[in-house]
N, C-alpha and C positions, 0 to 999 in steps of 0.2 A: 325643275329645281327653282334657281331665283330669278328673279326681273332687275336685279340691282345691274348698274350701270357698267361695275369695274367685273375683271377676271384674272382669275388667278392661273396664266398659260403654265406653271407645273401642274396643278391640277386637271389644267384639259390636254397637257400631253401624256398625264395619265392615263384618260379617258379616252384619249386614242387610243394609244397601245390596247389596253384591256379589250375594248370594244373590239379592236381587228383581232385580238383572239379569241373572244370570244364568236365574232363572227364566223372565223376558220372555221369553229363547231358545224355552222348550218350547211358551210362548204361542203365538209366532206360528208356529211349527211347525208345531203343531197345527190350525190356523186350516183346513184344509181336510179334514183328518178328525177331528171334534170327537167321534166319538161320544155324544154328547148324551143325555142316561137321567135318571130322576128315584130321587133316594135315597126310604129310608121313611119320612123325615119330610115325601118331597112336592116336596121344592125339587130343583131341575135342578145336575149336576152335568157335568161332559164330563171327557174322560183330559187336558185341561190343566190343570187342580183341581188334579188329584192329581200331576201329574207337576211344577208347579208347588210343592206345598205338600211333595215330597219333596224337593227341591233346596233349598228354604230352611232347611226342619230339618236335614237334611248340614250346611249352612253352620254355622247354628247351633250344632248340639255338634261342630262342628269345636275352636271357642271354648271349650263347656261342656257337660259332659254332665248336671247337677244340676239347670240355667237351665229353669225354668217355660215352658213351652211349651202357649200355648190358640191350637188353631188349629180354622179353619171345618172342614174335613174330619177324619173319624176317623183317626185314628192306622193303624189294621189297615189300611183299605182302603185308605188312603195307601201304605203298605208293600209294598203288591200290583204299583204301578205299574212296570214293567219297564225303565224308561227306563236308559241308561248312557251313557257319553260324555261327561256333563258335567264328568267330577272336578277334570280342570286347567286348566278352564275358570274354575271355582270356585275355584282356588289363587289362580289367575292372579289373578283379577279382587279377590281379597280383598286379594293385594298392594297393588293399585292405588287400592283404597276407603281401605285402613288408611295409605295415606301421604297421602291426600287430608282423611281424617279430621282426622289428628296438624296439617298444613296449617293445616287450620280451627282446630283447637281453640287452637293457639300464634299465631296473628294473622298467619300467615308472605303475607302477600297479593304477594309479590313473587316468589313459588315456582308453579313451573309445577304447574298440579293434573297428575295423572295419569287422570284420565277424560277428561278434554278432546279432543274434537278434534283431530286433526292441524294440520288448518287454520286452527284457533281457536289455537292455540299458536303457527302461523308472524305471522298478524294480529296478534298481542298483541306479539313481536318487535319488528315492524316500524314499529309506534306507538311503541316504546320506542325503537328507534335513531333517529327518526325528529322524536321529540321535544325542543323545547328544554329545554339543561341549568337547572336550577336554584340556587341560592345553597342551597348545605345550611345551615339553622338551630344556632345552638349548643345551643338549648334545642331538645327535641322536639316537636312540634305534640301534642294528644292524640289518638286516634282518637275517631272520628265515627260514633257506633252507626247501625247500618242500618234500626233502629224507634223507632219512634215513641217505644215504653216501654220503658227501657231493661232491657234483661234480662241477670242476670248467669250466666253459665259456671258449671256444676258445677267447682269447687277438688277435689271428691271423685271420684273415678272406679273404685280399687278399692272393691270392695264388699260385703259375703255375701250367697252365691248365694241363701240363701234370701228373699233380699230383693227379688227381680230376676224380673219375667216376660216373657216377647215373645208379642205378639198377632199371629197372621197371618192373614189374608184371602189366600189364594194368588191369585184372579183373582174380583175384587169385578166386578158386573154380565154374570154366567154366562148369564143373558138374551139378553140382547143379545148376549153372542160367541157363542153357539146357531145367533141367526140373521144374523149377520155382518155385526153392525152393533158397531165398533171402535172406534169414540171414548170410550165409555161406560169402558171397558175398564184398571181398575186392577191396581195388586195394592199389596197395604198392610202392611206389619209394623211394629211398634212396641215401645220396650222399656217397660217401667211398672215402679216401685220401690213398695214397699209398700203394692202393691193399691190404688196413690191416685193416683200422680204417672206420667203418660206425661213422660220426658225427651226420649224421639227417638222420630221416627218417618221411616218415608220412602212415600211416595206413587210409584213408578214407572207410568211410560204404557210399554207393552211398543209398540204402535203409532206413540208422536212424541205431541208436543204443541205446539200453533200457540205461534208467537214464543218459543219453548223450546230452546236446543241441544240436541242429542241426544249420547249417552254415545260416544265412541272412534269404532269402526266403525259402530256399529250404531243402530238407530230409535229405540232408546229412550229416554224421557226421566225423569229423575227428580225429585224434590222431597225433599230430608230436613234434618234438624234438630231443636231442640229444645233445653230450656234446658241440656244435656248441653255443645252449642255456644254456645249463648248467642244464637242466630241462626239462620235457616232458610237453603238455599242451592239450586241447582239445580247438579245433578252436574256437574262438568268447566267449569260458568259461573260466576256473578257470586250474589253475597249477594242476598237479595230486598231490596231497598229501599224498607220499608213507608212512609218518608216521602217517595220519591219518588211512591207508588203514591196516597197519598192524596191530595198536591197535583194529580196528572193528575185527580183527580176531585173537589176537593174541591167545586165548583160545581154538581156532578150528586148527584139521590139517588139510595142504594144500591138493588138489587134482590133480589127473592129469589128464588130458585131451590126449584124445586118438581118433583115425578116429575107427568108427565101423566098418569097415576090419579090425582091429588090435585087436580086446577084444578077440585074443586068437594066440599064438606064441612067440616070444622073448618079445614083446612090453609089452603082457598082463603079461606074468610069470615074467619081470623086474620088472613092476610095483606092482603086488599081493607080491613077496617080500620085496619090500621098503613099501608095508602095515603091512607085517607080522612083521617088524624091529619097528613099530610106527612111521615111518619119512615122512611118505603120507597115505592120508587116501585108507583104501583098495577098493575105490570101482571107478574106474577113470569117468568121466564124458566123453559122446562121443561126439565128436565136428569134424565136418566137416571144412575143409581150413586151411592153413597153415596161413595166415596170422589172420582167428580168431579164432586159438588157443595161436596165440603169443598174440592178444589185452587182450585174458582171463584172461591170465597170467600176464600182463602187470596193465586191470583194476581190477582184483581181485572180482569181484561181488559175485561169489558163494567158494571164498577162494579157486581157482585154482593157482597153484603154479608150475605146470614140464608138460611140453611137451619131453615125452623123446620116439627118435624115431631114432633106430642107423643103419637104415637101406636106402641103394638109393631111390629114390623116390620125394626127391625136389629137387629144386634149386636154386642158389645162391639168383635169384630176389625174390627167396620166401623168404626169413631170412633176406635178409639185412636192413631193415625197421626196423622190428622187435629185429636186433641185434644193434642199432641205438639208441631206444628208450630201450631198459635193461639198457645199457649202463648207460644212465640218467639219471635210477630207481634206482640204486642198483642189477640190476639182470646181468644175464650172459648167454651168449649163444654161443656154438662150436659144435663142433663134437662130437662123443661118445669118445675119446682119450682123448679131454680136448681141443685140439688144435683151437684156433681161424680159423675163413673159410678165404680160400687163394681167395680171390677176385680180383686175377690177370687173372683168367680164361676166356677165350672165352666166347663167349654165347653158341657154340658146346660142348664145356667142361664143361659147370657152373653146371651140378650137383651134388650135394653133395652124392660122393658115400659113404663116412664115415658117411652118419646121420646127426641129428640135436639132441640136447640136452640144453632144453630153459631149464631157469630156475628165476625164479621173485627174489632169495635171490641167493648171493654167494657162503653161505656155503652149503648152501643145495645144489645145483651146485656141488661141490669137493666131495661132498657124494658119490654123483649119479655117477661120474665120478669113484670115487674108488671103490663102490661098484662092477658094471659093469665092471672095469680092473680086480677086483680081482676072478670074475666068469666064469665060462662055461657057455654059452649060444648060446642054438642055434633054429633057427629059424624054427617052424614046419611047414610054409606056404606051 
């Protein structure tokens, strides 16, 4: 697209969103010939990575051609993938994100989204005609934020480009879609402003996600947001309503979610302590993927609450989404230290060798953090 200087971050968190569904397309495409191969650093790769991670960059300098791009896959071999077909698909769908976007960001909740459902638009109708009239007020009522902590809208949104990067994870838990097991199965892009601040991010399920509507036609589910909105949402549905979420649970303790290589070493003894304290409950849930361990924590279904994991092993494009969307909620995500991820790094360098430490509440957050400063712990792997 342009060379100009400034960017317009509604428009590229359009250009996310659309781009991870339209990338979902190549996902489940590809689901029955994965070609499956290990890169040289070891770790498994399949032709949906790549044919994934090239559709979202398209999207992306559709927007910008200067915008900082760290993405999990090499750039070349990315380049290689042959795929074609999706171009206005990708128009199409950017349409539909960028008026869904604008939607959001101006309060407009009386405008039909455009990712919606068919069906979900005639239902919403039909509640409307259906409904008794109202006495319109002379004064206006205020709005009623959807978290708990209130968080305010970016006012800014032009921006210089050099200030602006998108993290991609083209298809986070490559594992598991290897051996066609789909639920695990993300894809994550996120934008970050001065190597510090994730504002948006979006978490898409290419496969559906339980009690999630799914996008227009198709299976896929999204999650995006961030302080960019002032709020997290689910594509073409409803704002997440952190204080509805907490009251379904407020009487239950949180859990944690943990990879089943981890239910025994620092991760599992961290966590069996924060049971043994009463402040999580003791028995962690095991969840495969970095990115749906953060939406766990993020939708809260089975009252999961800490992904706490203070060991190497991910990387930056795996958190930034996810550190994006806490943001939004009231939650909070760093390292085991407490310290926010330095998102100035390489894609050579983006691993997080200080760990991840999500967390859906704050306080609970400084807990986990003090508890862990104030211990021995050491890891029996």
């Amino acid at each position: 697209m342009t060379d100009v200087t400034t960017v317009n971050l509604l428009d590229l968190a359009a250009s996310c969103l659309s781009s991870a569904i339209v990338a979902a397309d190549q996902i489940t495409s590809f689901a029955e010939t994965k070609n499956a191969r290990l890169k040289n650093d070891g770790s498994l790769v399949t032709d949906a990575d790549m044919a994934a991670q090239k559709v979202i960059v398209d999207g992306i300098r559709k927007i910008s051609n200067l915008v900082r791009i760290v993405g999990e896959e090499n750039e070349e071999e990315m380049r290689s993938s042959n795929i074609t077909g999706y171009e206005i698909q990708l128009e199409t769908m950017y349409q539909f994100a960028k008026k869904e976007i604008l939607i959001r960001y101006n309060d407009n909740d009386d405008d039909e989204l455009p990712l919606a459902q068919q069906q979900q638009q005639q239902q919403k109708e039909e509640v409307e005609e259906s409904a008794t009239p109202e006495i319109e007020e002379t004064v206006p009522s205020p709005k009623t934020t959807t978290t708990t902590t209130t968080i305010t809208k970016m006012d800014v949104y032009e921006v210089d480009v050099d200030r602006v990067s998108i993290f991609v994870d083209p298809l986070d838990a490559t594992g598991s879609y290897a051996k066609g097991d789909y639920d695990p199965v993300s894809i994550l892009v996120a934008i970050v402003l001065d190597n510090k601040t994730p504002c948006f991010g979006v978490i898409c399920k290419p496969f559906g996600y339980p009690k999630q509507t799914s996008i227009l036609d198709t299976d896929s589910v999204a999650i995006y947001g961030g302080t960019l909105l002032g709020a997290a949402y689910t594509a073409g549905g409803s704002a997440l309503d952190d204080n509805n979420i907490k009251q379904q649970h407020q009487n239950n303790i949180p859990r944690a979610v943990i990879s089943s290589s981890r239910s025994h070493g620092i991760v599992q003894d961290f966590v069996t302590h924060m049971g043994e304290k009463g402040m999580i409950h003791p028995e962690p849930l095991l969840v495969s993927g970095a990115g749906e361990k953060s939406l766990r924590i993020i939708l809260r279904s089975e009252n999961e609450g800490l992904w706490f994991f203070p060991l190497s092993g991910t990387s930056l494009w795996d958190v930034a989404a996810s550190d994006a969307l806490l943001r939004a909620t009231g939650g909070k995500l760093t390292d085991k230290y407490g310290n926010d991820m330095d998102y100035s790094k390489s894609r050579t360098e983006a691993e997080n060798i200080n760990g991840v430490v999500a967390c859906y509440d704050q306080t609970l957050h400084a807990e986990c953090i003090r508890i862990f400063l104030e211990g021995t712990w050491q890891d029996k792997d």
